[in-house]
PDB file of the backbone (N, CA, C, O) and the ligand in Angstrom, with CONECT records:
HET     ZN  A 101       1
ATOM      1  N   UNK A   1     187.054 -30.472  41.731  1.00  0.00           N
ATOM      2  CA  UNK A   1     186.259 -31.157  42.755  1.00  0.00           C
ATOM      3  C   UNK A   1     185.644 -30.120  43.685  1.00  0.00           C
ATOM      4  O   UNK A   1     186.113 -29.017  43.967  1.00  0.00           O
ATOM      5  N   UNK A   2     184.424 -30.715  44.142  1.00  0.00           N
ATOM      6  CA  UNK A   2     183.448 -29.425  44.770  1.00  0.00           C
ATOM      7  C   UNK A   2     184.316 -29.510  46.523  1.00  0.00           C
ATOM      8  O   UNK A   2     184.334 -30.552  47.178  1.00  0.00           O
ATOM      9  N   UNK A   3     184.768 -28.584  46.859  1.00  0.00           N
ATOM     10  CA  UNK A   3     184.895 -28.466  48.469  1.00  0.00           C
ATOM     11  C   UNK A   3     183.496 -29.361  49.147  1.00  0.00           C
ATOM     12  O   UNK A   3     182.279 -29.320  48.971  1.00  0.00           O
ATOM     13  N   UNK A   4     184.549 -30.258  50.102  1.00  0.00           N
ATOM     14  CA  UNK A   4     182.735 -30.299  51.273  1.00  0.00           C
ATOM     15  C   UNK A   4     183.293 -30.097  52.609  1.00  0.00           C
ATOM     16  O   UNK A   4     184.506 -29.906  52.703  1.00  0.00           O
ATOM     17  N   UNK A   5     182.594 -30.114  53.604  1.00  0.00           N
ATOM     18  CA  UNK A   5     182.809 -29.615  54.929  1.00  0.00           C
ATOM     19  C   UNK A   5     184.223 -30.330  55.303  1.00  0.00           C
ATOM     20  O   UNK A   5     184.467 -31.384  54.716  1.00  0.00           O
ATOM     21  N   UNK A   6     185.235 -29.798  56.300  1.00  0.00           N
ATOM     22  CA  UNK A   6     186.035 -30.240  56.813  1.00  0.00           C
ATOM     23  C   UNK A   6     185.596 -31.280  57.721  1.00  0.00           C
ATOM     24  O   UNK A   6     184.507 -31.276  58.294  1.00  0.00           O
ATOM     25  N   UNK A   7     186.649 -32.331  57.846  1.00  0.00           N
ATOM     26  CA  UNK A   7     186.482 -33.303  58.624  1.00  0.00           C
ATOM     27  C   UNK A   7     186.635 -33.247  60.231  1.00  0.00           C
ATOM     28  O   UNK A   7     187.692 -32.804  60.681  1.00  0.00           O
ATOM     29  N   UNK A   8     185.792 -33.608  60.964  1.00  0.00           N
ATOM     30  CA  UNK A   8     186.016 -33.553  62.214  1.00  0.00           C
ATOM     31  C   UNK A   8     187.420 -33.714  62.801  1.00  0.00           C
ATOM     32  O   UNK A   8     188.028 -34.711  62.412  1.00  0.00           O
ATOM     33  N   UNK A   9     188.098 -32.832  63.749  1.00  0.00           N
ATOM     34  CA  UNK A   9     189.620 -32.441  63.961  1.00  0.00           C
ATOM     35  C   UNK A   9     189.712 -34.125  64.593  1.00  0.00           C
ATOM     36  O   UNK A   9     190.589 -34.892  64.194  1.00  0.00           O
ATOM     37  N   UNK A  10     188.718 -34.516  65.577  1.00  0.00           N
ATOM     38  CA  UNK A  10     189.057 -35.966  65.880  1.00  0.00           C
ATOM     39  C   UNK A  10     189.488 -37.317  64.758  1.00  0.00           C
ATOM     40  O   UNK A  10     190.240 -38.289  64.841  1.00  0.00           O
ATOM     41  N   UNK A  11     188.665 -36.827  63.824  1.00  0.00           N
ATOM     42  CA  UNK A  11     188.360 -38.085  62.842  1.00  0.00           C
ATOM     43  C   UNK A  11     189.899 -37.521  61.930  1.00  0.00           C
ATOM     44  O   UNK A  11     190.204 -38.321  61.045  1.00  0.00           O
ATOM     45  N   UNK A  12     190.716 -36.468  62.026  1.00  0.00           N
ATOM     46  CA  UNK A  12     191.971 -35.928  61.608  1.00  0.00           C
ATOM     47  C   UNK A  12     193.276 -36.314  62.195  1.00  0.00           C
ATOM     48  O   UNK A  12     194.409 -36.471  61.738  1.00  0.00           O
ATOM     49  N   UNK A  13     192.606 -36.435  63.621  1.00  0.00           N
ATOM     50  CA  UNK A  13     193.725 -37.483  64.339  1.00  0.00           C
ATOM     51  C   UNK A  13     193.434 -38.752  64.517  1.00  0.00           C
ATOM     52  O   UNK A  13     194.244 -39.205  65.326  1.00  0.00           O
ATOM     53  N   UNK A  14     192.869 -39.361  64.255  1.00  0.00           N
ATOM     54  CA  UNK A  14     192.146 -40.924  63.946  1.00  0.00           C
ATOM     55  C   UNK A  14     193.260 -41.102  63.223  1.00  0.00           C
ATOM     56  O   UNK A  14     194.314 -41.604  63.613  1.00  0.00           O
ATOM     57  N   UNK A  15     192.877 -40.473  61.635  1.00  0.00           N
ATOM     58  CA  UNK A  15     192.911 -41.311  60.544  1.00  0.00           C
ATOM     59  C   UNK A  15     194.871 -41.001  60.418  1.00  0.00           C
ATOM     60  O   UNK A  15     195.540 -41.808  59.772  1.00  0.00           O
ATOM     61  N   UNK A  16     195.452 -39.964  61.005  1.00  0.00           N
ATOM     62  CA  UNK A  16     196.801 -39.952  61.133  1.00  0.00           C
ATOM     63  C   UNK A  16     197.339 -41.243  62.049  1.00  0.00           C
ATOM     64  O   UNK A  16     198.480 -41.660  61.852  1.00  0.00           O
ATOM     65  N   UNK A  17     196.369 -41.942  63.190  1.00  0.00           N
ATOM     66  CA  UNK A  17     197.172 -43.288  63.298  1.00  0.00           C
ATOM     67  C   UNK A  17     196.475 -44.542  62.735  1.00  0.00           C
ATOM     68  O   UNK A  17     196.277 -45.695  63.118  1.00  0.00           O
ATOM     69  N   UNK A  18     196.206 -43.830  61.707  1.00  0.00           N
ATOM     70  CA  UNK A  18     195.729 -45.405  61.196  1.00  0.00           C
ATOM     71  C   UNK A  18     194.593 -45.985  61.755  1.00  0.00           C
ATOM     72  O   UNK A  18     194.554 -47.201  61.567  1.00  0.00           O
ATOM     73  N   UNK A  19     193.626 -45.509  62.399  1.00  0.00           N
ATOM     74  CA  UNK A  19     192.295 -45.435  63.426  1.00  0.00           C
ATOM     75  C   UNK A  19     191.116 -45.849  62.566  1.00  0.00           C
ATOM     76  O   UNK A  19     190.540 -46.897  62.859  1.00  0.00           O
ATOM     77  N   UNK A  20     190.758 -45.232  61.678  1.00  0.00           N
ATOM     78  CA  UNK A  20     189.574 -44.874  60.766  1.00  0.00           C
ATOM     79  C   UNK A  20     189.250 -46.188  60.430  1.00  0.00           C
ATOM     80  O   UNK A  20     190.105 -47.067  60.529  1.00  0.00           O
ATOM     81  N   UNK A  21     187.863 -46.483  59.959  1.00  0.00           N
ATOM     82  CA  UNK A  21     187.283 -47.398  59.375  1.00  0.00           C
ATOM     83  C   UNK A  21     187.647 -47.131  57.686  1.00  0.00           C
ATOM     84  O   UNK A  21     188.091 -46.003  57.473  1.00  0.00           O
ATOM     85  N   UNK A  22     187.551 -47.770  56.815  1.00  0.00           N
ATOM     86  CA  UNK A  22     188.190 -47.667  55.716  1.00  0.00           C
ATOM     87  C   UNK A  22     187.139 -46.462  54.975  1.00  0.00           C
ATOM     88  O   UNK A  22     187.673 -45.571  54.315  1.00  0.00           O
ATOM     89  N   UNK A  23     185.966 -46.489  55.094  1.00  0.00           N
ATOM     90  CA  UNK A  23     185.042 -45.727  54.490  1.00  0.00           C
ATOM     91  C   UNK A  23     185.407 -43.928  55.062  1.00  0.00           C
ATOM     92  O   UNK A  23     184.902 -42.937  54.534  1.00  0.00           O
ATOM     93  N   UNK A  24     186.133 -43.908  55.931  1.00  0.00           N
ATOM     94  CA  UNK A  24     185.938 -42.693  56.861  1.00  0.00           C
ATOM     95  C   UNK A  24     187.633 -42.240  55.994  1.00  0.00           C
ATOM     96  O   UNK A  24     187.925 -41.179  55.442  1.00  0.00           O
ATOM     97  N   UNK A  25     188.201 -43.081  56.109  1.00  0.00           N
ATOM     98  CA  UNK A  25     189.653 -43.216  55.927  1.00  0.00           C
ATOM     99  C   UNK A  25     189.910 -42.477  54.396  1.00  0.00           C
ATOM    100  O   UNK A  25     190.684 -41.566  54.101  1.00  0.00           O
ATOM    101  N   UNK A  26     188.975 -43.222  53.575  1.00  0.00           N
ATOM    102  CA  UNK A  26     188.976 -42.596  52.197  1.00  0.00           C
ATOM    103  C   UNK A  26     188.481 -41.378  52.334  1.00  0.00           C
ATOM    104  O   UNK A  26     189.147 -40.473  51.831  1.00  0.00           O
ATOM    105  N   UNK A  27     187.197 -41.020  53.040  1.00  0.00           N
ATOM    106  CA  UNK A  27     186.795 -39.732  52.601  1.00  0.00           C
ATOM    107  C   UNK A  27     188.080 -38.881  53.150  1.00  0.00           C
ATOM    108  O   UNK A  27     188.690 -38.482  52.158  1.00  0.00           O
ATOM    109  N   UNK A  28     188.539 -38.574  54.008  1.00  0.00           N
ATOM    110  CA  UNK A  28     189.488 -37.699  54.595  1.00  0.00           C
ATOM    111  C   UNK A  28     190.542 -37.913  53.250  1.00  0.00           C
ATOM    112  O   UNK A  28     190.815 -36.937  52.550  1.00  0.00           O
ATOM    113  N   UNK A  29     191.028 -39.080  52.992  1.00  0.00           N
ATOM    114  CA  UNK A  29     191.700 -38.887  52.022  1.00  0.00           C
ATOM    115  C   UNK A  29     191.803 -38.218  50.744  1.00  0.00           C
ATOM    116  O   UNK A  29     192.866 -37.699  50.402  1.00  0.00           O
ATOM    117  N   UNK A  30     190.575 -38.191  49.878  1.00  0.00           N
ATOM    118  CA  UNK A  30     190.298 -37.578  48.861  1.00  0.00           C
ATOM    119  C   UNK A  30     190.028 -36.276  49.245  1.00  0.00           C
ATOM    120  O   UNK A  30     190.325 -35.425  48.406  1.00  0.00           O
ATOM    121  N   UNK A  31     189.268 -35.669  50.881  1.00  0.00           N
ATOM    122  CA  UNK A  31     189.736 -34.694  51.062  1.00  0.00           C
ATOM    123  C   UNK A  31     191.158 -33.774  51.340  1.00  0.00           C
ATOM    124  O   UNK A  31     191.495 -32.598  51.206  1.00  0.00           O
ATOM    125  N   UNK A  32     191.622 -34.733  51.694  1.00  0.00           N
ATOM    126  CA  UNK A  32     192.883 -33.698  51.814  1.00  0.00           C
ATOM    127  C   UNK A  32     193.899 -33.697  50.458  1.00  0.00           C
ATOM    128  O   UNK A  32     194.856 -32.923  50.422  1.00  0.00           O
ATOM    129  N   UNK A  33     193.654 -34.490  49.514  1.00  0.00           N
ATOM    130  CA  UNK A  33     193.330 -34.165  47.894  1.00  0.00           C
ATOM    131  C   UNK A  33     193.952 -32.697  47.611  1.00  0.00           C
ATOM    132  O   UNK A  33     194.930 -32.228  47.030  1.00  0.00           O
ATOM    133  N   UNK A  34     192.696 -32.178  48.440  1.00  0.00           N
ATOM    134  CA  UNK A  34     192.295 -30.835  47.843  1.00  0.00           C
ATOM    135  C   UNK A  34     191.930 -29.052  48.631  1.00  0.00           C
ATOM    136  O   UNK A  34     191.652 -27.891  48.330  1.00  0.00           O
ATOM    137  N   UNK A  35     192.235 -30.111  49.973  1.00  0.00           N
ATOM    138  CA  UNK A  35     192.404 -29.317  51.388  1.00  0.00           C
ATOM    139  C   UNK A  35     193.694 -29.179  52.088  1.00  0.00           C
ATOM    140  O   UNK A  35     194.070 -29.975  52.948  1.00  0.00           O
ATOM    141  N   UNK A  36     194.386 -28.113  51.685  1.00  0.00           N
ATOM    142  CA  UNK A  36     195.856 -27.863  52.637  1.00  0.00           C
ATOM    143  C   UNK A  36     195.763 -27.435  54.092  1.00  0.00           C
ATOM    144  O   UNK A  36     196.700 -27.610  54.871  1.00  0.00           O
ATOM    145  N   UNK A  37     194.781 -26.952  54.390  1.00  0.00           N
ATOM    146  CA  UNK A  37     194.509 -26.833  55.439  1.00  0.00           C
ATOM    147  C   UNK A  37     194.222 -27.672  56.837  1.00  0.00           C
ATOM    148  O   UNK A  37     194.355 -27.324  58.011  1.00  0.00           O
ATOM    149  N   UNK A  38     193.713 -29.085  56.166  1.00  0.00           N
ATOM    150  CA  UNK A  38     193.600 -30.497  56.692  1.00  0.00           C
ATOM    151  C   UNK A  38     194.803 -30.992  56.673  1.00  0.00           C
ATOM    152  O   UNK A  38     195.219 -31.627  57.643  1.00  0.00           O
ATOM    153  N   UNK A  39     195.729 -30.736  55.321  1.00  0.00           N
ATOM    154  CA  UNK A  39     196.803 -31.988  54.941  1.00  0.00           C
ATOM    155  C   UNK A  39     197.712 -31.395  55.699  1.00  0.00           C
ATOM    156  O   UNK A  39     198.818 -31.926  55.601  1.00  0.00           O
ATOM    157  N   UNK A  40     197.649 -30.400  56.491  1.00  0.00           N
ATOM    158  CA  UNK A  40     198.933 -29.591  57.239  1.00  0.00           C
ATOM    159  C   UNK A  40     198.119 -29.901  58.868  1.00  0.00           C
ATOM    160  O   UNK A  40     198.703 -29.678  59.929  1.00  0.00           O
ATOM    161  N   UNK A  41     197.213 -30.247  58.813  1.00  0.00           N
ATOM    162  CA  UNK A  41     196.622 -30.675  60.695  1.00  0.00           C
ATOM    163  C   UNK A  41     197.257 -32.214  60.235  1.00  0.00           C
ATOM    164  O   UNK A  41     198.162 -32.566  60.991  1.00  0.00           O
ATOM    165  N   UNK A  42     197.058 -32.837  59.534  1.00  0.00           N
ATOM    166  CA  UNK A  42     197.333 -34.415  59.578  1.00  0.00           C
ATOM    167  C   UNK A  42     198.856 -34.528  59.345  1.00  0.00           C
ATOM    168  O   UNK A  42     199.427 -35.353  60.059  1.00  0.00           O
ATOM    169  N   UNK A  43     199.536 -33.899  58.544  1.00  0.00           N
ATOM    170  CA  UNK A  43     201.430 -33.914  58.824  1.00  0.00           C
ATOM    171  C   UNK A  43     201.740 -33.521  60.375  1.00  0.00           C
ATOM    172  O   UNK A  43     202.661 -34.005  61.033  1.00  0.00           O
ATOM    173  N   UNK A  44     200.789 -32.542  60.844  1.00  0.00           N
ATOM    174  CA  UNK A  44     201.616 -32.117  62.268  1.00  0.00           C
ATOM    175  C   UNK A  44     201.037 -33.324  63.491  1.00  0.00           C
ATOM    176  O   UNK A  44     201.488 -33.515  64.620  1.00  0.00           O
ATOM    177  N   UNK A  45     199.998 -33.955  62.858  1.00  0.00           N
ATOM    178  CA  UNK A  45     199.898 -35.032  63.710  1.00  0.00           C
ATOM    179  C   UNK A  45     200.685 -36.661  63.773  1.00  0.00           C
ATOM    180  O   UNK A  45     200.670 -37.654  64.501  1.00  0.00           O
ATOM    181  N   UNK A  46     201.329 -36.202  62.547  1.00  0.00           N
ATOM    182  CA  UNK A  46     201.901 -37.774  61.957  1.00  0.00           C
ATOM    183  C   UNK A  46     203.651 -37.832  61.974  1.00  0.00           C
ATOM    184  O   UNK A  46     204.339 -38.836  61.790  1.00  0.00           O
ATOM    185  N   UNK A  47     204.233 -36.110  62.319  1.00  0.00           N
ATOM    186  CA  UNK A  47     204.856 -35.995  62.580  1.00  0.00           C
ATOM    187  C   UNK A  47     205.598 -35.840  64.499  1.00  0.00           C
ATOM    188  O   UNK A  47     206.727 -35.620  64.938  1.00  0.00           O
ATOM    189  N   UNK A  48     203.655 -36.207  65.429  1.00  0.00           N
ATOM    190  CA  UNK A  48     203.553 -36.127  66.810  1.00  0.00           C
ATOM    191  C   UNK A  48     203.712 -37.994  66.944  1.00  0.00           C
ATOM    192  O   UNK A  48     204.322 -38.564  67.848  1.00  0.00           O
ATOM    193  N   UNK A  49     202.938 -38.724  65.711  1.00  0.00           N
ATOM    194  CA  UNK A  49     202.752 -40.103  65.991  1.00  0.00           C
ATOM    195  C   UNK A  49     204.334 -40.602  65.709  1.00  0.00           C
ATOM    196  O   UNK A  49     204.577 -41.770  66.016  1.00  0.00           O
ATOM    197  N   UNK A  50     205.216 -39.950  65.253  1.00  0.00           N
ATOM    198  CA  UNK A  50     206.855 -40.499  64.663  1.00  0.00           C
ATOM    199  C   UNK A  50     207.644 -40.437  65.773  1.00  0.00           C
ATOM    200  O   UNK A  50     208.637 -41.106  66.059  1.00  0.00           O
ATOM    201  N   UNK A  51     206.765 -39.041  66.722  1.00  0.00           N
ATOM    202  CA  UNK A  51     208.045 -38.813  68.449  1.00  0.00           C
ATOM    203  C   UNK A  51     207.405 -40.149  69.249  1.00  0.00           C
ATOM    204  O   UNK A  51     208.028 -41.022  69.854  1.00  0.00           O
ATOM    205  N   UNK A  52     206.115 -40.032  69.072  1.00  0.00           N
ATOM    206  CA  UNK A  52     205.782 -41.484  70.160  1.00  0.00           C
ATOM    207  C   UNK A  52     206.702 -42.772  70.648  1.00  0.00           C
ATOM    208  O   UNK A  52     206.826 -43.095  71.829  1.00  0.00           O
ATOM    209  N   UNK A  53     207.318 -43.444  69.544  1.00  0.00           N
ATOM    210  CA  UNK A  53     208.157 -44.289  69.848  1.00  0.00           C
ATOM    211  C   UNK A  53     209.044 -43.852  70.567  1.00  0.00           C
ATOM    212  O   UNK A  53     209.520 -44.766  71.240  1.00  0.00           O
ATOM    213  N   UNK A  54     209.525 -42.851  70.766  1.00  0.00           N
ATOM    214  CA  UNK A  54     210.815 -42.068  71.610  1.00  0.00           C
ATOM    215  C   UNK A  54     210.272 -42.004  72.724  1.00  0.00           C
ATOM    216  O   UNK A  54     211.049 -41.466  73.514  1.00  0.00           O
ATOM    217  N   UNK A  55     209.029 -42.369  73.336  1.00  0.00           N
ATOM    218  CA  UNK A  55     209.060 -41.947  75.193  1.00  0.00           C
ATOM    219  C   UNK A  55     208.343 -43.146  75.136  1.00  0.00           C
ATOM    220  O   UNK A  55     207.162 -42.850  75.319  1.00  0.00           O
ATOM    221  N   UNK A  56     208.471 -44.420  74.965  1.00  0.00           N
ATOM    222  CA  UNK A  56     207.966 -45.490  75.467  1.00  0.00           C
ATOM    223  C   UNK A  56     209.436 -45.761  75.916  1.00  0.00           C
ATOM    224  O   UNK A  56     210.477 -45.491  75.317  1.00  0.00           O
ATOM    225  N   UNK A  57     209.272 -46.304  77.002  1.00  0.00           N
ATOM    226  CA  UNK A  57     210.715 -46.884  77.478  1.00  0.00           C
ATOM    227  C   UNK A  57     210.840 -48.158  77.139  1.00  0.00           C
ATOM    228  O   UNK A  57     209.984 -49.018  76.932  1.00  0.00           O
ATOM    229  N   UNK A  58     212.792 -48.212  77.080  1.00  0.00           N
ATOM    230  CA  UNK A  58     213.683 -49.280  76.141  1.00  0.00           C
ATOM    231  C   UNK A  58     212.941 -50.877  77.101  1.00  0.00           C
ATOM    232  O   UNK A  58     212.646 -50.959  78.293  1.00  0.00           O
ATOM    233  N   UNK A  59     212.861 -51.691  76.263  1.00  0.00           N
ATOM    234  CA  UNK A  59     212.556 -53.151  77.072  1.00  0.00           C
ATOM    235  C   UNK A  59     213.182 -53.547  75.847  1.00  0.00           C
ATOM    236  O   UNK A  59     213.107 -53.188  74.672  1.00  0.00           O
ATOM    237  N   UNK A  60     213.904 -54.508  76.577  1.00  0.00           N
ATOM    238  CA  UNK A  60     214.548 -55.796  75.886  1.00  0.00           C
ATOM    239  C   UNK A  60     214.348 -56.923  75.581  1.00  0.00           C
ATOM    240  O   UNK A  60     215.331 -57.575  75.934  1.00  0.00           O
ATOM    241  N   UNK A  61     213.265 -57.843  74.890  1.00  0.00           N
ATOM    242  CA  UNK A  61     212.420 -58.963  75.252  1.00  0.00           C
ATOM    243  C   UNK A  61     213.732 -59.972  75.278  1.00  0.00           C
ATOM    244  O   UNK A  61     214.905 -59.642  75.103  1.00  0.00           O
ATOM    245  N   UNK A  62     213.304 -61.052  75.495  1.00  0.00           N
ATOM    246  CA  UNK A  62     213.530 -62.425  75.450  1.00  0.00           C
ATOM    247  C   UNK A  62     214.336 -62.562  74.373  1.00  0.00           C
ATOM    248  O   UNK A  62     214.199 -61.593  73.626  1.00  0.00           O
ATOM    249  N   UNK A  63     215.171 -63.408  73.949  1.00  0.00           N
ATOM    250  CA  UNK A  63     215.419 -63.715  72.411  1.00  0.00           C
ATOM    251  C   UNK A  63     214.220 -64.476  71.819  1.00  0.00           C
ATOM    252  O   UNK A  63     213.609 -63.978  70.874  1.00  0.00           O
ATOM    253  N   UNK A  64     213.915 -65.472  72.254  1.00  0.00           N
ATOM    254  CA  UNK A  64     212.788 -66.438  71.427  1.00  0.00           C
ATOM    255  C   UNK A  64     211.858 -65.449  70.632  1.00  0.00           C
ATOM    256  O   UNK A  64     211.693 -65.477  69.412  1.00  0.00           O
ATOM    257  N   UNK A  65     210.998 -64.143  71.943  1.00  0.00           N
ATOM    258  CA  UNK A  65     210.390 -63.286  71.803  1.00  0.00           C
ATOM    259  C   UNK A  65     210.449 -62.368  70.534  1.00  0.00           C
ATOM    260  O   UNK A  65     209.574 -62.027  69.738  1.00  0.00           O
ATOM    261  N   UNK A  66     211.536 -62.139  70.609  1.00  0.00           N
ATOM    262  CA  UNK A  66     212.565 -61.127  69.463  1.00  0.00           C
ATOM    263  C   UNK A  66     212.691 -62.332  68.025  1.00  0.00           C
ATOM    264  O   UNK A  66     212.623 -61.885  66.880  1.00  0.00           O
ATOM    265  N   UNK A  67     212.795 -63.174  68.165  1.00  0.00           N
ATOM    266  CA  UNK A  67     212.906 -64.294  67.364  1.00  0.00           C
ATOM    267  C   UNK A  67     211.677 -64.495  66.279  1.00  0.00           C
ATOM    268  O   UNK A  67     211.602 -64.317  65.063  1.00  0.00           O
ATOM    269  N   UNK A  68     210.723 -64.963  67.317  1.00  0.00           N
ATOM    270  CA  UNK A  68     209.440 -64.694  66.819  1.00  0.00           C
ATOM    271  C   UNK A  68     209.086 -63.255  66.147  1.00  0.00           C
ATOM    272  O   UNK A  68     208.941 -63.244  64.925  1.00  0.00           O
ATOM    273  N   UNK A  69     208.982 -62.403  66.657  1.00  0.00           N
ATOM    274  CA  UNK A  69     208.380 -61.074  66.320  1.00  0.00           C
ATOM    275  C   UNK A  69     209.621 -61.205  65.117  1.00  0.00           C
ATOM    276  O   UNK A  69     209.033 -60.394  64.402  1.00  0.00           O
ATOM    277  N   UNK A  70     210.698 -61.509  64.396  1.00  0.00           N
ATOM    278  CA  UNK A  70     211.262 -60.881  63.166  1.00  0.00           C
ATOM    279  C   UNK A  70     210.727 -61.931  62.689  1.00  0.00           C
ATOM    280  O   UNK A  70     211.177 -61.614  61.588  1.00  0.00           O
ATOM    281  N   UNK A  71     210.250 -62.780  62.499  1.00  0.00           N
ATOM    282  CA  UNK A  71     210.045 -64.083  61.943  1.00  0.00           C
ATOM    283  C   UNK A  71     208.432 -63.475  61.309  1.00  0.00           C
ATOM    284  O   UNK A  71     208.270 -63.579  60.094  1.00  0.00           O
ATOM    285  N   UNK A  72     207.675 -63.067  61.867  1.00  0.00           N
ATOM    286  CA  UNK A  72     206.456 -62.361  61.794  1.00  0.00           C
ATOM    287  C   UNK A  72     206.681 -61.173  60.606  1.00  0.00           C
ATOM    288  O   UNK A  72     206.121 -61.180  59.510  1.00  0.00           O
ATOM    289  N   UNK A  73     207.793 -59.985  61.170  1.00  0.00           N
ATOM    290  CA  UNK A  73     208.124 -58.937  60.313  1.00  0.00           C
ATOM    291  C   UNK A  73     208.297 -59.137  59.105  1.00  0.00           C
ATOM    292  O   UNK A  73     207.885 -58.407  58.203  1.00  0.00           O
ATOM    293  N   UNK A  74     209.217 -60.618  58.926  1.00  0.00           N
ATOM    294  CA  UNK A  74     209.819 -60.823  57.549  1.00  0.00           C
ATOM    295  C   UNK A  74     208.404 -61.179  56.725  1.00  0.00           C
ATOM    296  O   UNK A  74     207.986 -60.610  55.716  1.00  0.00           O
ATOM    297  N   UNK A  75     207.795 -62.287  57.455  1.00  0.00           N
ATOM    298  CA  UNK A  75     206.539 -63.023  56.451  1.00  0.00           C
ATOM    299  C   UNK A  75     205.851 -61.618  56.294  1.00  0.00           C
ATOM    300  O   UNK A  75     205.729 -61.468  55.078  1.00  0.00           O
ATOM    301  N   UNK A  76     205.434 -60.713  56.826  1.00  0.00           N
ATOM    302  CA  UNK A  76     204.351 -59.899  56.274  1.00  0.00           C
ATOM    303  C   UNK A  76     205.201 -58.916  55.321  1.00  0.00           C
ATOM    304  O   UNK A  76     204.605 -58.467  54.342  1.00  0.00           O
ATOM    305  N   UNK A  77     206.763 -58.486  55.560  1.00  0.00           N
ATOM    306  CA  UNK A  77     207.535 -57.877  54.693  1.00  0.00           C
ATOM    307  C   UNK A  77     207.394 -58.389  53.493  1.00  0.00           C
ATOM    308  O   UNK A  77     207.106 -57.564  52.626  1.00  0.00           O
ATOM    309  N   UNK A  78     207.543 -59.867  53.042  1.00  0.00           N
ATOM    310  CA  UNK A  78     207.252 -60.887  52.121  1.00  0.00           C
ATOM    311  C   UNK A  78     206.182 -60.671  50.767  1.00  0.00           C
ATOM    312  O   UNK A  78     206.262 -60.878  49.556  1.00  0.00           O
ATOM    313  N   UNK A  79     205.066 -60.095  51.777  1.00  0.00           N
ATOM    314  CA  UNK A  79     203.929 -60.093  51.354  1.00  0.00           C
ATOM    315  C   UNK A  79     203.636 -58.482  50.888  1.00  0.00           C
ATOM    316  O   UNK A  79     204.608 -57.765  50.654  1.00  0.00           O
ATOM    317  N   UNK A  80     202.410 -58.007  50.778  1.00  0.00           N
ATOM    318  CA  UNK A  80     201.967 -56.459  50.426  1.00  0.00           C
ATOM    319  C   UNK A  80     201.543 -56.125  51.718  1.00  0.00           C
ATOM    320  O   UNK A  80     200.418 -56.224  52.209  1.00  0.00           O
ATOM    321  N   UNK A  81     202.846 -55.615  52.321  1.00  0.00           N
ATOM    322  CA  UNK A  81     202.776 -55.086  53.914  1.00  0.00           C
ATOM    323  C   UNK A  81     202.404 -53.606  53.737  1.00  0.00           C
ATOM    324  O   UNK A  81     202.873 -52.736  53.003  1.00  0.00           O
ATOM    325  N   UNK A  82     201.250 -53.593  54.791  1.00  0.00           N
ATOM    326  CA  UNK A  82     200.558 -52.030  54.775  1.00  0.00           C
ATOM    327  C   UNK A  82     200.436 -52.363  56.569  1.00  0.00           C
ATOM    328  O   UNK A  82     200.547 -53.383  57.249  1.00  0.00           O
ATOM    329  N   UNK A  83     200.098 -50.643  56.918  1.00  0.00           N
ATOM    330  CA  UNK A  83     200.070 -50.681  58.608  1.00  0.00           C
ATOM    331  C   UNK A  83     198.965 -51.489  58.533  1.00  0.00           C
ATOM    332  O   UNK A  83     198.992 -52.384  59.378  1.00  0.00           O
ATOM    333  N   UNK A  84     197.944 -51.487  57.777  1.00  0.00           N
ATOM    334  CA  UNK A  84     196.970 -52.341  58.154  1.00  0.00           C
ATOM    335  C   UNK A  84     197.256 -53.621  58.650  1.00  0.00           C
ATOM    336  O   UNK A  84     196.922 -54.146  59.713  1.00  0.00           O
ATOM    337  N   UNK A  85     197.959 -54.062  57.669  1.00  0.00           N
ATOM    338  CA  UNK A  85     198.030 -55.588  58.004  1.00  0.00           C
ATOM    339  C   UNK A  85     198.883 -55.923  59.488  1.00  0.00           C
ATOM    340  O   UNK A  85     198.560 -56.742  60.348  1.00  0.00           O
ATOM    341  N   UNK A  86     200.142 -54.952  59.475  1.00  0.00           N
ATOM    342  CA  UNK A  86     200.854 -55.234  60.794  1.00  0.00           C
ATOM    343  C   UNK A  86     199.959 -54.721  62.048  1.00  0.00           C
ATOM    344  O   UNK A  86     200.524 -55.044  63.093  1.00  0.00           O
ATOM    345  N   UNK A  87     198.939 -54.137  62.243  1.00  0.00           N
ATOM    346  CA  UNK A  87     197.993 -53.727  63.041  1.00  0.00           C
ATOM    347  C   UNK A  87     196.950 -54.954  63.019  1.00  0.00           C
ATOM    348  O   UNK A  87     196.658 -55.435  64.114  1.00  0.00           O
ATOM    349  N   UNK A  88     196.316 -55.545  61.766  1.00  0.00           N
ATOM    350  CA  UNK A  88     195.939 -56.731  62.298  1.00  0.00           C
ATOM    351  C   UNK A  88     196.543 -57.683  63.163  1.00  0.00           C
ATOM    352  O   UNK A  88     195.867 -58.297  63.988  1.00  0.00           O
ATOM    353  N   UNK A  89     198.377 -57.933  62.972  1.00  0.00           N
ATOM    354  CA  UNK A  89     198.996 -58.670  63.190  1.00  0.00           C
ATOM    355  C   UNK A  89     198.980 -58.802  64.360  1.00  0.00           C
ATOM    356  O   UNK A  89     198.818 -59.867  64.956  1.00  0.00           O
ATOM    357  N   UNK A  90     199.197 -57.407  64.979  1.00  0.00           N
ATOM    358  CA  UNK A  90     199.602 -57.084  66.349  1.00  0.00           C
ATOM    359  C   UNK A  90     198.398 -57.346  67.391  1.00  0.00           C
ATOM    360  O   UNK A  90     198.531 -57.557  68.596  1.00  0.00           O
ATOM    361  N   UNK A  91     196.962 -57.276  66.519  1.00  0.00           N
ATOM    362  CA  UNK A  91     195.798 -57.471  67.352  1.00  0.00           C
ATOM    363  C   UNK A  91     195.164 -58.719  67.813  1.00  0.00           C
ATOM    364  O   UNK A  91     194.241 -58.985  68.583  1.00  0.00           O
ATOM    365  N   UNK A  92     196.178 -59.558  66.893  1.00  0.00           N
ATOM    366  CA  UNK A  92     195.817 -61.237  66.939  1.00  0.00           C
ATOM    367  C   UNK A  92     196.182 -61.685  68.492  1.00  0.00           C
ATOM    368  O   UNK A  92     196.029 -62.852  68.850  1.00  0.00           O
TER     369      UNK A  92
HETATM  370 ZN    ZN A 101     189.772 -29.478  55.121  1.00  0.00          ZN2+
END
């Protein structure tokens, strides 16, 4: 496969949280295919998006709250669960 330009360092941290439009999403993908140089900026960013959950502080919802939200987890677990879909979920 022919090299093409590196992807914008933004559109590198986009597409590490799941950001990208699907068209943008693939190209980075098939680039980093074949680019270690990219696929090592997008691990050190995906390994920054894994600490994130660690400095949001602990909240305890509701039970109903908690109730609901596994009730949600399971049906899309159910199904062909991708972040996509739980990112739609969450945007509803
Ligand atoms: Zn690259």
């Amino acid at each position: 496969m022919t090299m093409t330009r590196h992807p914008d360092i933004d559109d590198l941290s986009a597409f590490a949280l799941c950001a990208l439009d699907p068209d943008a999403a693939e190209f980075i993908q098939t680039h980093l295919e074949y680019c270690p140089d990219c696929l090592a900026i997008v691990r050190d960013y995906r390994r920054v998006v894994g600490l994130l959950r660690f400095t949001a502080p602990l909240y305890n919802p509701a039970e109903h709250v908690k109730a609901r939200l596994l009730d949600r987890v399971a049906a899309i677990a159910g199904s062909t669960a991708t972040t996509d879909v739980l990112l739609q979920e969450h945007s509803k």
